[in-house]
Structures are given as C-alpha cells and as structure tokens.
N, C-alpha and C positions, 0 to 999 in steps of 0.2 A: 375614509381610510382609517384602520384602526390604529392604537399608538404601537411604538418599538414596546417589545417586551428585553429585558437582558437577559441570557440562559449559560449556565457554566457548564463546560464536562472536560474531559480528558483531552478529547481533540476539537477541531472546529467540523469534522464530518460528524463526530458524536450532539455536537450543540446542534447541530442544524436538523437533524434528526430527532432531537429534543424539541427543539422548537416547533418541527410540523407539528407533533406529537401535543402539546401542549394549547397548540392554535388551531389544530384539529382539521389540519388542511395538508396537502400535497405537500411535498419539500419543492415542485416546480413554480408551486404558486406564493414562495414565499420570498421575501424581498429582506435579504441581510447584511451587517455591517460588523464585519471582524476588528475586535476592538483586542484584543490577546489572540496571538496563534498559538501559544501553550506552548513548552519542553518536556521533554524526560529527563534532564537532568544526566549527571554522573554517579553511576553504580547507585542509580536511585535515591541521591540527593539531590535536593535544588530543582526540583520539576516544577512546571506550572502547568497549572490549567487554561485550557481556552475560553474565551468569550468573546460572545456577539450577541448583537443589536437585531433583534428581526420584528419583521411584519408581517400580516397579511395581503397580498396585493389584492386579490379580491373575496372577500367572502360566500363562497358557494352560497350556503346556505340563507343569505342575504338576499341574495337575488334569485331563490326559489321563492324568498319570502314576499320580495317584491312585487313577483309578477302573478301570486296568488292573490295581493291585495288587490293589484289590478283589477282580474277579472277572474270571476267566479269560475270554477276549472269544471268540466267535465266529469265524468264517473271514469272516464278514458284516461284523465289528465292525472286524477285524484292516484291513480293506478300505478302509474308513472313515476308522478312524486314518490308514492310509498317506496316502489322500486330505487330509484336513486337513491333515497334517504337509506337505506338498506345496504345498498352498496356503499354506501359512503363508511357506514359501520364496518362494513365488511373489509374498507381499506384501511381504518383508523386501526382495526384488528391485525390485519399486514403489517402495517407500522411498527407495532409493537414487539410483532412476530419478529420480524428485522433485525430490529433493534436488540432483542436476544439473542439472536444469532449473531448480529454482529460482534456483538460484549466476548461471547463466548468463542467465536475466532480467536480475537484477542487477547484472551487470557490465553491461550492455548499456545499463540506467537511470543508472549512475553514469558512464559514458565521456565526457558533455559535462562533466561536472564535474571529472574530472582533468582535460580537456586542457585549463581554463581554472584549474586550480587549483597543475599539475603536481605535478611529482614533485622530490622533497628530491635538493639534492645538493651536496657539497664546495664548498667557493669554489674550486678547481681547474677547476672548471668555465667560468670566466671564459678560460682562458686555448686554449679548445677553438677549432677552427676550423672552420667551418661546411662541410661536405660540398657541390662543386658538382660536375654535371653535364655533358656539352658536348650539343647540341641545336642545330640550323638555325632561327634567325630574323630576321625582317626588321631592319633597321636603323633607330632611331627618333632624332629630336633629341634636346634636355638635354630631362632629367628633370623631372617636375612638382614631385618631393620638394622641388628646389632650391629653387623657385620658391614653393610654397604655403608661407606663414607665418603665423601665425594673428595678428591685429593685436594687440601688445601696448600697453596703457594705463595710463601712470607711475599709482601709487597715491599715497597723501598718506602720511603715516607714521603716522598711524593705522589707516589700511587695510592698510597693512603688518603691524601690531602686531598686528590683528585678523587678518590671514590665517594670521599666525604660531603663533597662540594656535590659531587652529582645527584646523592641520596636527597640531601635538606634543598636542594633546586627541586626536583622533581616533586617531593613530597607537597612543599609550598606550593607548586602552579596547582595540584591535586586539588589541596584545598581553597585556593584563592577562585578556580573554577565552581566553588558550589557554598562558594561566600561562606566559607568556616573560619575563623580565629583560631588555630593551633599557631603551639610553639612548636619547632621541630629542632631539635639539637644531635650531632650524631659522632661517636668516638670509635676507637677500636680495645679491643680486649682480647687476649690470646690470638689473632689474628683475625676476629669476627666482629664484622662493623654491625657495632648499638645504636639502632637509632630509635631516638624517648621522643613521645608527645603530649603535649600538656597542653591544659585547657578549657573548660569549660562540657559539660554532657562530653564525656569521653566515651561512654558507655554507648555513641552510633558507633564509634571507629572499632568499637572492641566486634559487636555483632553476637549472636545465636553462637554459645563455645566459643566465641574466639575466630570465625569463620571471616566475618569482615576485616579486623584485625591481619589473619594469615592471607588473605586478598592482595592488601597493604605491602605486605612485606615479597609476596609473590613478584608484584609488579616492582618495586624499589630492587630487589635484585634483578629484573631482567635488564635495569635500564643499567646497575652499576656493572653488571656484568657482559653487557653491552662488546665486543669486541676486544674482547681480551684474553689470553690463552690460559690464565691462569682462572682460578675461581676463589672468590671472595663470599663467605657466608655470610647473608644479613640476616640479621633480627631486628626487627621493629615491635615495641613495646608501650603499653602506656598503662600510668598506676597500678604498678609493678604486677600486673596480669600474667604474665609467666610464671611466674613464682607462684604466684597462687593457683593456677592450676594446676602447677605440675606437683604441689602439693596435694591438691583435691585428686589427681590420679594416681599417685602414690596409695593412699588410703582409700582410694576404690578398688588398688589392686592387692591388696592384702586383704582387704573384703571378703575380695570374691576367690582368692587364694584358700582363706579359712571355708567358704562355700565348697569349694571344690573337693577338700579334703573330705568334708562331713558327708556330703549326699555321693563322691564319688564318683560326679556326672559333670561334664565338660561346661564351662558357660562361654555363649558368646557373648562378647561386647556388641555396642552399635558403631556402624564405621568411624573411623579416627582418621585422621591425615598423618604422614610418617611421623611426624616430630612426635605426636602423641602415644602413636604406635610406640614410640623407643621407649617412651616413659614409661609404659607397663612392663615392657620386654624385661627393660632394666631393672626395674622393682623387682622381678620376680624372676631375675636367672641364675640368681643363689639356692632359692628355696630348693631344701631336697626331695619335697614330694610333688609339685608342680611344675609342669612346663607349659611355654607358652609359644605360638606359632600366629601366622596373618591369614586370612581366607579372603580369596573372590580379587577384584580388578579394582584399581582405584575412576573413581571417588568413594567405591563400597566398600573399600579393604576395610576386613573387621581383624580384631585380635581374638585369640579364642584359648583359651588356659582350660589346659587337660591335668589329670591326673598322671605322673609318669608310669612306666609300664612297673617299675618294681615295684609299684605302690599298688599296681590297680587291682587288689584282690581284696 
C-alpha cells in the first residue's frame, strides 16, 4: 500500500480531484483523510484552504504489473494491456479535462461575489484617478445627484448614543469574525454619524477607489438604520481617505473641465457611486462653460461633462 500524500486546494472536492490527478488513479479508488475542510471567509477575508491525507487503495498499474511478471502474456494479452494502458491515458486526460471545467464553473459562481466584495489593495489606491473616455452625447441640465438628499431627522442624544453603540458593535463583530485588530470609534457631526478606523494595513478596508471601504459603510448604515422612521447618514472613514479623494476628484474634474472646453467634445467618466458622482457635479456647477449630467443604471452610473449649449460653437 502506498504512503498518504497531503494535497491543498480551495475545497476538499478540489483536493480530492488533485489527488487522483497526481496518483494517477480514479477518485473511487482513492482512500482519504480530511485534515482542513477549508472557508471562504467574510467579503473575502479569512478564507482557508482545504486539506487531505490520501492514498492509493490499489494500484491499477501494479497489478497489470504483476500479473505480466507472472506469466508470459500472449500477443492477445499483450493487446489488451496496450489497450487498457491507453484508456487509462485516456481517463487521467478526463481528469484534467474535469478539473477545468470544474475551476471554471466556479469562477463563474464566484464573479458576483468579488465584484461586490473586491479585491485588497494599498491605501495608494486613494490617490488613483479614474480612467475617462470621450463619446458624443446630448446635453442634459444640473444633475439629479445635486438635488436628491435624503431627508435628515435631528436625533435626541439618546438616539445618538444608541446609533453609536450599534455602529462600533456591528463594526467590531465584522472584524473580530475575520481575526482583524481595528479600532473603531464613532461621533456625530452636523447630524452625520463618523465612524474612524485605525490600525494596522488599512489599505484591505479602504479596497480598489474606496469600493471596500463604501461596502463598510453600506452595511453600518443598514444596521443603524435598522427600524427607524427617521434616517441617519453614516460615514465610515479611515486615514483621512475622504479627503483625499475628494481632493484627487476635485482636480480630475477641472482636468477634464479644461479638456472639454479645448477639444469641445463631451468626456465620459468611469462609473462613480453617488457620493462621488456629487463631488464632480459640485466642482463644476459654477463653471460657465461646462455642464455636467449622470448616464446609465447604477452600479454603471457614469458622470459625463458636456460643453453648455451657449458655448458649443
């Protein structure tokens, strides 16, 4: 009998699949021991991989071998062998075949979950500037983003003290589920609860823009706003990320403001999430010779600065 090999992957149906693959024998014929069943973690921290213990329980090949030693085969036998040894190719090729297939189901099951979960990346990433486009379209008045605000309703300060409590609870079980060390502290400000995180690599919580980050803050308002008739804005922050981009989109949109004026041609942004959207709207709904307007359905909504019409000759 041969010895356990250990084999890691994603799940334990991926390891065991590994494991025929590498023992070069059927997954019926193979004898294993789950030593990790693996997670996925929260929003894609804290996952583990699986691992198992496997064997061979009989070696095909071993006992074609054997019983050739035995006794001298036939030109009938000899035929046979070739044949099986053939198929046997043929199955270890299936295996493989599978086994891409399988990966690639998978990816395909998991693609809504990164794009809402994203991908880790440096606080450097704050300081990136969003890729636009240029593209013909019509010209639209001010922007809805300006305009729609969602009514806020003073709290008493015990509604405060309770929205506070719910924030840094909620935040905390977040990360204590995916074994992170943050501090979480949270205040109010003109009637909009701040809640700061500090820490150690801040730059997972912040995400690609700021995308993991407004995740964060997604969820901490559903839970403070949880049952309540009123609405309370949250903002969730860390090493002062707001600021700085809403700086770094300030100076993208006088950018592409001075573009617009020169070539005369519309540019699009790449999508924004509203809060972002505002920051352009706002930069640029003084200027006299630009206007700015949003296209398409969210998560797409893009921002798109046209020339105004008294200008566009």
């Amino acid at each position: 009998m041969e010895e356990y090999i250990t084999v890691t992957a994603k799940t334990v149906k991926d390891a065991i699949l590994e494991a025929s693959l590498k023992l070069e024998t059927f997954r019926d014929n193979i004898e294993y021991e789950v030593i990790e069943e693996g997670s996925t973690g929260f929003l894609g921290f804290g996952s583990k991989k699986a691992v198992i213990k496997a064997r061979k329980k009989v070696a095909v090949e071993d006992i074609l071998k054997e019983e050739i030693k035995e006794e001298k085969p036939a030109k009938k036998e000899k035929r046979e062998f070739k044949k099986e040894k053939k198929e046997f190719k043929e199955t270890r090729k299936e295996f493989k075949k599978e086994r891409k297939e399988f990966h690639k189901e998978k990816k395909a099951e998991e693609k809504p979950a990164r794009e809402e979960a994203v991908k880790e990346e440096p606080v450097k990433a704050a300081e990136e500037i969003p890729v636009v486009t240029e593209e013909a379209a019509p010209v639209a008045e001010a922007p809805a983003e300006i305009r729609k605000e969602r009514k806020i309703v003073p709290l008493t300060p015990e509604e405060k003290e309770e929205a506070k409590e719910k924030a840094v609870k909620f935040m905390k079980d977040v990360f204590a589920s995916i074994e992170m060390e943050v501090e979480v502290t949270a205040s109010f400000e003109d009637e909009v609860l701040n809640v700061e995180m500090s820490g150690e690599d801040m730059g997972v919580l912040i995400g690609k823009r700021g995308q993991t980050l407004d995740s964060l803050q997604y969820l901490t308002s559903l839970v403070v706003n949880k049952g309540k008739s009123g609405y309370v804005r949250v903002k969730v922050d860390t090493e002062n990320y707001r600021s700085r981009r809403k700086e770094t989109l300030e100076n993208l949109a006088k950018n592409i403001a001075y573009k617009v004026k020169r070539t005369k041609r519309p540019v699009f942004l790449e999508p924004m999430n509203p809060y972002e959207r505002r920051i352009i709207h706002s930069a640029l709904q003084n200027d006299p010779y630009v206007t700015t307007h949003s296209e398409g359905e969210e998560p797409y909504r893009k921002v798109v600065v046209t020339l105004k019409r008294n200008n566009n000759r």
